[in-house]
C-alpha positions as CSV (number, residue, x, y, z in Angstrom):
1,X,-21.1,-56.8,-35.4
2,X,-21.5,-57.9,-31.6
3,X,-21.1,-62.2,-31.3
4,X,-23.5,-61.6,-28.8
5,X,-26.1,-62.7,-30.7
6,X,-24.4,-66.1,-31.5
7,X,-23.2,-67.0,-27.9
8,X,-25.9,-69.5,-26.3
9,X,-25.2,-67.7,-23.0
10,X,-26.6,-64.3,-23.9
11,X,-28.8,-65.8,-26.3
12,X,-30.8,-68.3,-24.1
13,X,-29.5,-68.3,-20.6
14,X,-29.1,-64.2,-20.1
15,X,-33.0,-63.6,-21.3
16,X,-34.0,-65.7,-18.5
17,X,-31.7,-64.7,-16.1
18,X,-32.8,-60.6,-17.0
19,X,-36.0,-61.9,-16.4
20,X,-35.8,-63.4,-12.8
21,X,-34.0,-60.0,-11.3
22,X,-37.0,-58.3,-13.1
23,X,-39.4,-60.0,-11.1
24,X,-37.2,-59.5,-7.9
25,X,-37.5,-55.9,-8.5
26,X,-40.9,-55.9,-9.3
27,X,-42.5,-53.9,-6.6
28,X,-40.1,-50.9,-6.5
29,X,-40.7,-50.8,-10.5
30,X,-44.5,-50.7,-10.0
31,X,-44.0,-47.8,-7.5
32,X,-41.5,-45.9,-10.2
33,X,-43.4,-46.2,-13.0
34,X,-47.0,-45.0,-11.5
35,X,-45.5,-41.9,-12.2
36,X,-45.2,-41.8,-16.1
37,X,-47.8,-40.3,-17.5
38,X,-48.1,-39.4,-21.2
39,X,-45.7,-40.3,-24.0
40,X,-43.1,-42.5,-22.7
41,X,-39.8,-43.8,-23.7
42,X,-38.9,-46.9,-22.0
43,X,-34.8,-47.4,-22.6
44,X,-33.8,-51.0,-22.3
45,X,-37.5,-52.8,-22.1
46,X,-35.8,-56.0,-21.5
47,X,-38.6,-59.2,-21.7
48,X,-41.1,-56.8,-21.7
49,X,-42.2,-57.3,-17.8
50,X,-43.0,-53.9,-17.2
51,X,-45.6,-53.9,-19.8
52,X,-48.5,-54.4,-17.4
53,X,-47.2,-51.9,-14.7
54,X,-47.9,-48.2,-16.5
55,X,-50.8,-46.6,-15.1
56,X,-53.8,-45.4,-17.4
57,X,-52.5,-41.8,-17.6
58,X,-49.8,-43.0,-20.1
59,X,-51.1,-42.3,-23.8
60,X,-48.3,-44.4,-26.3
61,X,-45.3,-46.7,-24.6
62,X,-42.2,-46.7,-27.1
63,X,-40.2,-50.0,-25.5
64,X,-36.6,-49.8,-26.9
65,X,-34.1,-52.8,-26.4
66,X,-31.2,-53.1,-28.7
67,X,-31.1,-57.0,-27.5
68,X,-32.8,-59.6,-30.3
69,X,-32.8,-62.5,-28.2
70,X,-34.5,-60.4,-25.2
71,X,-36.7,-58.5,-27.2
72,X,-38.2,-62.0,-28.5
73,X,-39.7,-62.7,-25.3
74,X,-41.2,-59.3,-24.8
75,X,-43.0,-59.8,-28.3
76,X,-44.5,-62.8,-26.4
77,X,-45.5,-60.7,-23.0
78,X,-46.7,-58.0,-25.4
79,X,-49.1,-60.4,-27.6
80,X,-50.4,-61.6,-24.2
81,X,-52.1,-57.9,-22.9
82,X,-55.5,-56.9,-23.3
83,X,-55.9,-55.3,-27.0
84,X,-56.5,-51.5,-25.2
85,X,-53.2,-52.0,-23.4
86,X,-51.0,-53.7,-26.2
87,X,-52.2,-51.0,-29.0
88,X,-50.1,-48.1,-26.7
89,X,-47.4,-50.3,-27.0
90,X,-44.5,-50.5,-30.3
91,X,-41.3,-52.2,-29.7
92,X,-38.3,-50.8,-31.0
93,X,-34.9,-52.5,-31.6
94,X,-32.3,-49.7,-31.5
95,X,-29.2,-48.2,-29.6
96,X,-29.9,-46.0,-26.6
97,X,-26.9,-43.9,-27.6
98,X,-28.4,-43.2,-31.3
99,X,-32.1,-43.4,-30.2
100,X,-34.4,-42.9,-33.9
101,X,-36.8,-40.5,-32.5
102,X,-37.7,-37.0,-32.8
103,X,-36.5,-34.0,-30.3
104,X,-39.4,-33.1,-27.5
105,X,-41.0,-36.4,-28.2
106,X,-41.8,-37.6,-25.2
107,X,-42.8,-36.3,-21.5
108,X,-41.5,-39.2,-20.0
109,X,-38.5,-41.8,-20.5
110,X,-37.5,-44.6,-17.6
111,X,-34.3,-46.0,-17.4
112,X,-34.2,-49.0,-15.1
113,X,-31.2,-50.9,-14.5
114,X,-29.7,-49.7,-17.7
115,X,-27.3,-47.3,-17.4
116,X,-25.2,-49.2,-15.2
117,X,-24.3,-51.7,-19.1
118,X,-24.4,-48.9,-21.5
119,X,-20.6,-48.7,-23.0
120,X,-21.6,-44.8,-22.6
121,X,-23.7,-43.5,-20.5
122,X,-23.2,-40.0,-21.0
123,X,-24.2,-40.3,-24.4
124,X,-27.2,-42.2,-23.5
125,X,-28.3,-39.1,-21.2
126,X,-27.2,-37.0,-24.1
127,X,-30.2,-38.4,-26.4
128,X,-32.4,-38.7,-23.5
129,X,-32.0,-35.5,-23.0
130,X,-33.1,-34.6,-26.8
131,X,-36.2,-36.5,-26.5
132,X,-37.6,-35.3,-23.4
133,X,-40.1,-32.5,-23.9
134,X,-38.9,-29.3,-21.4
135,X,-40.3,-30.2,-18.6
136,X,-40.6,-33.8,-18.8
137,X,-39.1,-36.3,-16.4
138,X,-36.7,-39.2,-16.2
139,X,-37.9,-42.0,-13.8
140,X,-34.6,-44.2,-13.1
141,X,-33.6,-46.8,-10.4
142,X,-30.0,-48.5,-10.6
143,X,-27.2,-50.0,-8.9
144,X,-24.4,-48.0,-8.1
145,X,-20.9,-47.4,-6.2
146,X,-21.3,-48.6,-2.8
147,X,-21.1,-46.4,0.2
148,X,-19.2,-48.9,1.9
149,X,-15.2,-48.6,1.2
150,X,-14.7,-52.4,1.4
151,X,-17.2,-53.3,-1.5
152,X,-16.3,-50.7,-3.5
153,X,-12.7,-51.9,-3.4
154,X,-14.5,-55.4,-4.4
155,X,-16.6,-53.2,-7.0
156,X,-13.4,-51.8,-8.6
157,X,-11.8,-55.2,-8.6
158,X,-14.2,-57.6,-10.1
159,X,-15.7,-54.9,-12.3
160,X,-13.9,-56.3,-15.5
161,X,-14.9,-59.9,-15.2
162,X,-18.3,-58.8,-14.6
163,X,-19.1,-56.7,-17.2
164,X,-18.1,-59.9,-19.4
165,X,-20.7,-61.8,-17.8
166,X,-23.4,-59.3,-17.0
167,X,-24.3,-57.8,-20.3
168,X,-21.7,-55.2,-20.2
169,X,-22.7,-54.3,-16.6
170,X,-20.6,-51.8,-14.4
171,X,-20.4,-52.2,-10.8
172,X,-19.0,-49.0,-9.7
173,X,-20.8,-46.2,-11.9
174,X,-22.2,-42.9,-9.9
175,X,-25.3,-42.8,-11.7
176,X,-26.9,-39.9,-10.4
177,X,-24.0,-37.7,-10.7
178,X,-23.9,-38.6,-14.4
179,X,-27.8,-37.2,-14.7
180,X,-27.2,-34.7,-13.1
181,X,-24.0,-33.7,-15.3
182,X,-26.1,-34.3,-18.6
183,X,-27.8,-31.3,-17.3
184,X,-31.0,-32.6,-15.2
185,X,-32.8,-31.1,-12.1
186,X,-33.1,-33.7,-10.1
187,X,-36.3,-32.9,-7.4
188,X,-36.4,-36.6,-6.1
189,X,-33.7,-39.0,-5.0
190,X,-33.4,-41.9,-2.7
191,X,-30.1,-43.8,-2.2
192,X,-30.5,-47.0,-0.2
193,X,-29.4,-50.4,0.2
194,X,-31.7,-53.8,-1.8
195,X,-32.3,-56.1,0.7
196,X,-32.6,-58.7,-2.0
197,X,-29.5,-58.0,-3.9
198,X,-25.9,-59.5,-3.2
199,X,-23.4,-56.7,-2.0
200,X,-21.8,-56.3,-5.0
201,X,-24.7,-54.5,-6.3
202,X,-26.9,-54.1,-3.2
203,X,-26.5,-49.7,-3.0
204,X,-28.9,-48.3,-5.0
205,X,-30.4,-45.1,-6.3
206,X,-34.2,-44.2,-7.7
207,X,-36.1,-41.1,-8.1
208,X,-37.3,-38.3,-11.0
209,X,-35.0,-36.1,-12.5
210,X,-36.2,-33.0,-15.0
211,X,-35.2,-31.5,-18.0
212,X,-35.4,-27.8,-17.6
213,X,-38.6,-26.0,-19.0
C-alpha cells in the first residue's frame, strides 16, 4: 500500500498545489475539452476543476482519480454544480493502468497533465485504448522533453528528485510518441512553449488523437 495517503504533504499541501496549476491552465483546458462530446472518460480528474468546462454535447462524465485526498475536494466542486450538470457526472477512484470499465465504452477520454506521473504510461494508453469506441478520440495536453538541449540536460538531471515531489511526475517523457506507439492516429497536434510555466516544464504538447475505426 502507497504511504502516500499518510504523508501531510500529499495529503493536504499537494491537493492545493494540483489545484493552483489547474487554474493556471485553465483556458487551454476550456479550449481542449469543447471538443468531447458524448460518453467521456476523464483520467486523473484531480479537484474536480474541470467539471464546469464540458460543453452540453457530452451525455455522462466518468471522472477517475486514484488520489483519496484529491478526489475529496472534487466531491465538494461536484456537490456545488447545477443538479442537470452534476447528474452526468460519477467519480471513480481507480488506477488508470487497470481502468474498471467495459471495452468501446466511451467516444471520448481526456488525459491532461497525467501521463507525464503515471509509473506506466504505456499501459495507461493500453486501457485507453480498450475503452475508446473505434473512432473515438483522445483529447490530451502535457508537459514534455524540451526542445532545447540545455533543459533537457536539466530535465534528465533533476528528473529523480522531482518525481519525489511532484506526484510521481516525469520531466522528460515524449508523450506524443507514446500515443502514437499505443497505436493512435493522431489528426491534431500542437507542440509549443507555456508562457506561464518554469522551464523545466514549459514545452508542451496538446491536440486529438484517434483510435482507428
Amino acid at each position: 500500500m502507497s504511504l502516500r495517503r499518510f504523508n501531510p504533504y500529499y495529503r493536504w499541501l499537494f491537493p492545493w498545489l494540483l489545484d493552483r496549476v489547474s487554474k493556471v491552465v485553465a483556458p487551454e483546458r476550456e479550449q481542449l475539452l469543447s471538443y468531447a462530446t458524448g460518453a467521456v472518460l476523464e483520467i486523473g480528474a484531480g479537484t474536480g476543476t474541470s467539471f464546469d468546462c464540458y460543453p452540453g454535447q457530452v451525455s455522462e462524465l466518468y471522472a477517475l482519480e486514484p488520489d483519496t485526498g484529491v478526489m475529496q475536494k472534487a466531491c465538494a466542486v461536484l456537490a456545488a454544480l447545477p443538479e442537470a450538470q452534476r447528474n452526468k457526472i460519477q467519480l471513480l477512484v481507480a488506477d488508470a493502468m487497470d481502468i474498471p470499465l467495459a471495452d468501446n465504452q466511451f467516444d471520448t477520454v481526456v488525459c491532461f497533465l497525467v501521463l507525464c506521473s503515471v509509473p506506466h504510461p504505456q499501459k495507461v494508453l493500453q486501457e485507453i485504448y480498450r475503452v475508446l469506441r473505434p473512432g473515438g478520440q483522445l483529447l490530451f495536453f502535457e508537459h514534455v522533453l524540451s526542445d532545447d538541449v540545455t533543459v533537457q540536460r536539466w530535465q534528465h538531471r533533476l528528473n529523480p528528485f522531482w518525481r519525489r515531489c511532484a506526484g510521481g511526475c516525469q520531466l522528460n517523457r515524449e508523450t506524443a510518441e507514446l500515443i502514437s506507439r499505443a497505436g493512435f492516429e493522431v489528426p491534431q497536434l500542437q507542440r509549443y512553449q507555456h508562457h506561464a510555466f518554469p522551464r523545466l516544464v514549459k514545452q508542451l504538447v496538446t491536440g486529438i488523437a484517434v483510435k482507428p475505426s
